[in-house]
N, C-alpha and C positions, 0 to 999 in steps of 0.2 A: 504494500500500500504506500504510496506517496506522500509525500508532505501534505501536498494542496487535497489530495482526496481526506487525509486527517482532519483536515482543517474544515473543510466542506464538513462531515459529518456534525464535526462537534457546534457549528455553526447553524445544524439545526434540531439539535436538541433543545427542550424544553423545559426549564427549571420553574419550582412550583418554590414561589420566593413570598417568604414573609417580610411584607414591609414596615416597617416604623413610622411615629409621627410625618420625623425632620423630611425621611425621606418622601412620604405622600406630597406633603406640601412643594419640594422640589420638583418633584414628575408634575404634579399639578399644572406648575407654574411653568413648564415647558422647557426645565431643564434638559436642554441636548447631550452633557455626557451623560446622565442616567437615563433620556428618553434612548439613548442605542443600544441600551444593553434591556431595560426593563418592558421594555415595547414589544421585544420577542420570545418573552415568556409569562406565564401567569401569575398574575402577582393575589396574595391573597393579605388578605387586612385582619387585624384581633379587633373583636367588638369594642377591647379599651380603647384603641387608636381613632377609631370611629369618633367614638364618646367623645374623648377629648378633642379632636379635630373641630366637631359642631357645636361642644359646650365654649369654646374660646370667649369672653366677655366683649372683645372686639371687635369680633369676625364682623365683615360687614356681609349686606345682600348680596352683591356680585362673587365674594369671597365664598362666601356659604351656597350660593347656585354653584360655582366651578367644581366645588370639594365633593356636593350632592353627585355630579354629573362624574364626576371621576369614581367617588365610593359604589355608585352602580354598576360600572364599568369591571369591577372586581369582585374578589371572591372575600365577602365577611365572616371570618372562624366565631362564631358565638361562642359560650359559654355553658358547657355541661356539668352535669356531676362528674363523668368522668374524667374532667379536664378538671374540675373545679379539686377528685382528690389524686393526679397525675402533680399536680401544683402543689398540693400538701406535701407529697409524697419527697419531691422535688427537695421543695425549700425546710423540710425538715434535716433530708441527707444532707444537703452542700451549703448551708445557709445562706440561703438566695433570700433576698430582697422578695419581698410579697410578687410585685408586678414582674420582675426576673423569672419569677418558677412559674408564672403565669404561661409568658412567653416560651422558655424553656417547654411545658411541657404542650402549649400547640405546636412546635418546631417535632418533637416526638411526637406526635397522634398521628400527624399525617404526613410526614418525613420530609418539611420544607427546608429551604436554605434559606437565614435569616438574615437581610441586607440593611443593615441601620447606620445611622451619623452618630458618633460622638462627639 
């Protein structure tokens, strides 16, 4: 196999990526290095980032239509029991931060790859 046929492949594989706040609000806004990479795979949202995105005390109208039009556009991971004790489970072993074992354990449920800013 070739270089460029390796490259082709992996070039159309599809990663099932958990995103963050910072990083919604960037794709949002039309950021082009994360629209080349996020654009070609499925991006899926935690109900927290949802929440926080639309509860913003600032947000304005246009702000809040653009976020509504993007959050439909993807996939929202809610909140189960068995997420809710995958998270117990979590932040008991490794002592994660409440919202960390959150994330941590929808990253395990349904085996995404977590893309975030710090």
């Amino acid at each position: 196999m070739t270089e460029q046929n390796t490259r082709e492949k992996l070039e159309k594989i599809v990663l099932k990526l958990l995103v963050d706040t910072n990083i919604i609000i960037y794709h949002a806004n039309g950021d082009q290095t994360l629209s080349n990479y996020l654009d070609k795979n499925h991006i899926h949202v935690s109900v927290f980032s949802e929440m926080e995105l639309l509860s913003y005390s600032k947000i304005t109208v246009q702000e809040e239509k653009l976020l509504k039009e993007y959050l439909n556009a993807v996939t929202i991971i809610g909140f189960t029991d068995q997420l809710k004790n995958r998270a117990i489970e979590l932040r008991r072993k490794f002592n994660l931060k409440l919202l960390d074992a959150i994330i941590a354990a929808t990253i395990f449920r349904i085996w995404l790859y977590l893309f975030h800013s710090r």
